[in-house]
Backbone as a printed PyTorch tensor [residue, N CA C, xyz], in Angstrom:
tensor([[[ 18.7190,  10.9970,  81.7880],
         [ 17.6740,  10.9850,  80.7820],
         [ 18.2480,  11.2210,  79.3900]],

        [[ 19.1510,  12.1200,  79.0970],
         [ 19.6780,  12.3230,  77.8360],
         [ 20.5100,  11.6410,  77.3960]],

        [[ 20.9490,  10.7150,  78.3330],
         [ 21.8580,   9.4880,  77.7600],
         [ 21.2410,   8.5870,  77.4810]],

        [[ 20.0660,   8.4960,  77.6630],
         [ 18.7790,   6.8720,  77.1960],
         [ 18.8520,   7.6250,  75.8320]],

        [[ 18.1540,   8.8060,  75.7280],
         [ 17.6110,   9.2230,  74.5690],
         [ 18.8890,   9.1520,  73.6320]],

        [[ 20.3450,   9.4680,  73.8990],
         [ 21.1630,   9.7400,  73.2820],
         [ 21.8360,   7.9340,  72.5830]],

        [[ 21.2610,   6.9350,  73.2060],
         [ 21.5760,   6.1090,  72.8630],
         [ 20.6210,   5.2600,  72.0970]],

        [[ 19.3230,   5.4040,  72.4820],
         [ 17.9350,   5.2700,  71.8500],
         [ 17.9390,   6.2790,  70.0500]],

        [[ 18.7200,   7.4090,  69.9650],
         [ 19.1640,   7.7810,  68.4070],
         [ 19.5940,   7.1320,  67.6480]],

        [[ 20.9330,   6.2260,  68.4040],
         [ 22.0770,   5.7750,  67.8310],
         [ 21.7310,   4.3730,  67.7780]],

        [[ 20.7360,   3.9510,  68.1090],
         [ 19.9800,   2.4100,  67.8040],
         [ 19.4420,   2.9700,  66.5190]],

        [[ 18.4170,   3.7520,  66.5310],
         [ 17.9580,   4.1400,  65.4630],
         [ 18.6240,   3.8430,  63.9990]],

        [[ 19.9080,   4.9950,  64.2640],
         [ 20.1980,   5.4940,  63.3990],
         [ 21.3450,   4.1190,  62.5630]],

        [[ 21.5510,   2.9430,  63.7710],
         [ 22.0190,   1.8470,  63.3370],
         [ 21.1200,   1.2930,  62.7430]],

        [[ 19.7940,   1.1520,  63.1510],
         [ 18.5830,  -0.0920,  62.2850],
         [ 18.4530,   0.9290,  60.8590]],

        [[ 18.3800,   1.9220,  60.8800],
         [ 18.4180,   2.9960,  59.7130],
         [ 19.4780,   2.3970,  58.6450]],

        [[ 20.8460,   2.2950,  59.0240],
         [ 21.8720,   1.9690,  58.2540],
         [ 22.6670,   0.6510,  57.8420]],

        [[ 21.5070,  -0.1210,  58.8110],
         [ 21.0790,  -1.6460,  58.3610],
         [ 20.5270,  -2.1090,  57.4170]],

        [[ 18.9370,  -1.1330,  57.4740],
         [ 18.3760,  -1.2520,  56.5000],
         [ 18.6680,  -0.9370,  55.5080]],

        [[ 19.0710,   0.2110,  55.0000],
         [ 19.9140,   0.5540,  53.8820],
         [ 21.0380,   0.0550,  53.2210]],

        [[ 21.9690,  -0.7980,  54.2190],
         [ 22.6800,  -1.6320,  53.3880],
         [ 21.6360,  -3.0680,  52.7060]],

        [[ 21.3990,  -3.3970,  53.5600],
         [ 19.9980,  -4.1520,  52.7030],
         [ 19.5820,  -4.2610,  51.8900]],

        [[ 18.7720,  -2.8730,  51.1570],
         [ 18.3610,  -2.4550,  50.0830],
         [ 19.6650,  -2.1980,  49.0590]],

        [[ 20.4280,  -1.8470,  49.7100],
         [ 21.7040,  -1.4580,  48.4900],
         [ 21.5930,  -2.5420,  47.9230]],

        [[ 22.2130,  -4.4580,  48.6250],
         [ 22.5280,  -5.3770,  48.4610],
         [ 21.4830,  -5.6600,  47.0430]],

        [[ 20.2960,  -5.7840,  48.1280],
         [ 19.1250,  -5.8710,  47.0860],
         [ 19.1170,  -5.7890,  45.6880]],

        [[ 19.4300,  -4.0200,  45.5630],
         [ 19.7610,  -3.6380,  44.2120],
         [ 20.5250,  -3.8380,  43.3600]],

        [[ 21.2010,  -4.0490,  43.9590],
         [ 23.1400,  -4.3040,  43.1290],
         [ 23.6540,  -5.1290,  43.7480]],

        [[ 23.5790,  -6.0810,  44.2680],
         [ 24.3800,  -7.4620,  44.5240],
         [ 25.3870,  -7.3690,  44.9870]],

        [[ 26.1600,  -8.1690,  44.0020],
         [ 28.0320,  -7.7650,  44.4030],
         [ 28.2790,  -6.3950,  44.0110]],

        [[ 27.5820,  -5.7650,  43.4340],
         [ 28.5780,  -4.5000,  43.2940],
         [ 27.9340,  -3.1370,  44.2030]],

        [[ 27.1650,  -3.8800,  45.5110],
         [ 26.4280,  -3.0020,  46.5570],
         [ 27.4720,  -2.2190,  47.2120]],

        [[ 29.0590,  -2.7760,  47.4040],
         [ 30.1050,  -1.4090,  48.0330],
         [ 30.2950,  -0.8350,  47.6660]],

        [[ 30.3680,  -1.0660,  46.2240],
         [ 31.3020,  -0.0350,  45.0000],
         [ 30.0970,   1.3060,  44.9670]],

        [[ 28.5810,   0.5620,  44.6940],
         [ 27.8970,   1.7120,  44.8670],
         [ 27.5980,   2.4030,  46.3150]],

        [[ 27.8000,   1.9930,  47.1500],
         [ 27.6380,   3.0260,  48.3670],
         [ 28.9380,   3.6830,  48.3910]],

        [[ 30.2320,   3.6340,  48.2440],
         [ 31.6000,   4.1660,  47.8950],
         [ 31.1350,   5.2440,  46.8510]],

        [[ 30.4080,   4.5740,  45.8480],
         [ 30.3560,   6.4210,  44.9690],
         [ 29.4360,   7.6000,  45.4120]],

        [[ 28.3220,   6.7050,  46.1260],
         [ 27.3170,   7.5380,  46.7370],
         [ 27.8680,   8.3910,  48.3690]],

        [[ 29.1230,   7.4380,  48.6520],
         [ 30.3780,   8.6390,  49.8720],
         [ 30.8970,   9.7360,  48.8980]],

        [[ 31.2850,   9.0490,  47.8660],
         [ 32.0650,  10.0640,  47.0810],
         [ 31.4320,  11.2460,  46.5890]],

        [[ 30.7590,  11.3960,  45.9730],
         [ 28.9800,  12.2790,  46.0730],
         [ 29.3830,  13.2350,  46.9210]],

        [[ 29.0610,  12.5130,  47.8200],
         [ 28.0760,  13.8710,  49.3130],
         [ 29.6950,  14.7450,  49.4700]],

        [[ 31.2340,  13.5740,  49.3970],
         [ 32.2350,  14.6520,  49.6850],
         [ 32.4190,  15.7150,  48.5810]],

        [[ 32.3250,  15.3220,  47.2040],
         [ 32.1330,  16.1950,  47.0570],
         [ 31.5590,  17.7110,  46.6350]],

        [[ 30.5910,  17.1700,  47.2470],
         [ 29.5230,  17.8110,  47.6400],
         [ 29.1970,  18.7490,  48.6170]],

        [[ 30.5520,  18.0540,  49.3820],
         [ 30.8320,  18.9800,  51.1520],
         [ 30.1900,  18.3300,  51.8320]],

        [[ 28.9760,  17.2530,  51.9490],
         [ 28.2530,  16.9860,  52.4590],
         [ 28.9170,  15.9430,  53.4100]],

        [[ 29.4290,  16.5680,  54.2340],
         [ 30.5210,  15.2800,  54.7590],
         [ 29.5930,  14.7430,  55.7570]],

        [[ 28.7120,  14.5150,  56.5340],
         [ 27.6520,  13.9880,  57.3200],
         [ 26.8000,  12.6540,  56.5570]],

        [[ 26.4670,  13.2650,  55.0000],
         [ 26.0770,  12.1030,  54.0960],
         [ 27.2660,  11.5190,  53.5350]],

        [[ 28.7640,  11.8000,  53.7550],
         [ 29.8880,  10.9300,  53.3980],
         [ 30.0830,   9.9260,  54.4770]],

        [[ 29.7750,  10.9070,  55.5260],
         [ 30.0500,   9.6530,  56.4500],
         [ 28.7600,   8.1880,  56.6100]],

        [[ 27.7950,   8.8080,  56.8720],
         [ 26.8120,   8.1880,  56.8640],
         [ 27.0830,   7.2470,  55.2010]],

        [[ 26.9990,   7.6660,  54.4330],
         [ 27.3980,   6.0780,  53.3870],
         [ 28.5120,   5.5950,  53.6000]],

        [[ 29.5680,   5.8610,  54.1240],
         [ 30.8810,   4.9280,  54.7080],
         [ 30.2390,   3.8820,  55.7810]],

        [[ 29.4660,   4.0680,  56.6310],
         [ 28.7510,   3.4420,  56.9870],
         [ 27.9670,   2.3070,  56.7650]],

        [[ 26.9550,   2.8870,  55.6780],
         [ 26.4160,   2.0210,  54.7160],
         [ 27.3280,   0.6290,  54.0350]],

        [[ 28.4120,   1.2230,  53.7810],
         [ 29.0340,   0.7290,  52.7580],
         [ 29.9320,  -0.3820,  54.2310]],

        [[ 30.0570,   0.2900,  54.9940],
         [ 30.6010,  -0.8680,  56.1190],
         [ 29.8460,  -2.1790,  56.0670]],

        [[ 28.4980,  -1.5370,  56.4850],
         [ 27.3620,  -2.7560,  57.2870],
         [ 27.2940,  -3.4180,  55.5250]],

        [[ 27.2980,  -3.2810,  54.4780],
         [ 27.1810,  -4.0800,  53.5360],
         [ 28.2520,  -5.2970,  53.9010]],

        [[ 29.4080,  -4.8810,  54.2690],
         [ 30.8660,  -5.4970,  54.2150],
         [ 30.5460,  -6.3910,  54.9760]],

        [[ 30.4210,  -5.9260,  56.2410],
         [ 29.5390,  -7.5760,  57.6570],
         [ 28.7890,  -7.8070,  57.2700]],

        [[ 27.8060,  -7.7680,  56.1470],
         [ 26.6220,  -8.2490,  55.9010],
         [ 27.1300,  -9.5980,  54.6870]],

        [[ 27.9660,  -9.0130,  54.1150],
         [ 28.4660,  -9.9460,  53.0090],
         [ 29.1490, -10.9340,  53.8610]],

        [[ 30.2140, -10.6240,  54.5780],
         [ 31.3120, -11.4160,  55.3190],
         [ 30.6360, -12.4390,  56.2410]],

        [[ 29.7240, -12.3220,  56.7870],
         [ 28.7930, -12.8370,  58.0470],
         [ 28.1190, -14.0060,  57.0030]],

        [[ 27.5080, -13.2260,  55.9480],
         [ 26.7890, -14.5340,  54.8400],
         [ 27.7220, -15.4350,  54.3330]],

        [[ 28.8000, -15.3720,  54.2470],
         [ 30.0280, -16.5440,  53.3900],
         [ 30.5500, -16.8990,  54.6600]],

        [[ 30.5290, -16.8430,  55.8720],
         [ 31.2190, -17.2930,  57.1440],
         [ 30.5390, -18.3720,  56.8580]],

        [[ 31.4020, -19.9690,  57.3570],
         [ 30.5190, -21.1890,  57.9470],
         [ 30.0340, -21.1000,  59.0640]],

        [[ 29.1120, -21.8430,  59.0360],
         [ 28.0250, -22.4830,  60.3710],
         [ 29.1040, -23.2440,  61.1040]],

        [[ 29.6530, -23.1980,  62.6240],
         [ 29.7180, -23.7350,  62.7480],
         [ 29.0430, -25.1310,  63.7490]],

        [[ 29.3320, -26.1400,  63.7520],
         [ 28.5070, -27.1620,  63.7740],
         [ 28.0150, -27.3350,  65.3290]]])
């Protein structure tokens, strides 16, 4: 049972950090890594290393999000 639930978080907490690269994009375009990179930089130092990690994250799924959009179709 705690392994459904424990994996049922971590879906979550992926559509969570999906969406948020999303909105980054949204906001700032091309320069959506640079700002989730300062918003890691922030929380470290800040200590907040849970919200560092969690925007390294962010700042990942922007990266496949960009890379995946300039990939060709292929036919």
């Amino acid at each position: 049972m705690f392994g459904i639930l424990k994996a049922l978080y971590c879906l979550m907490q992926e559509a969570e950090i999906q969406a948020a690269a999303r909105q980054i994009i949204l906001l700032h375009g091309t320069r959506a890594q640079n700002q989730a990179a300062k918003q890691a930089d922030k929380m470290f130092s800040r200590g907040d290393i849970a919200g560092f990690h969690r925007w390294n994250r962010v700042k990942d799924a922007i990266k496949d999000i960009e890379r995946k959009s300039q990939a060709p179709f292929a036919p």
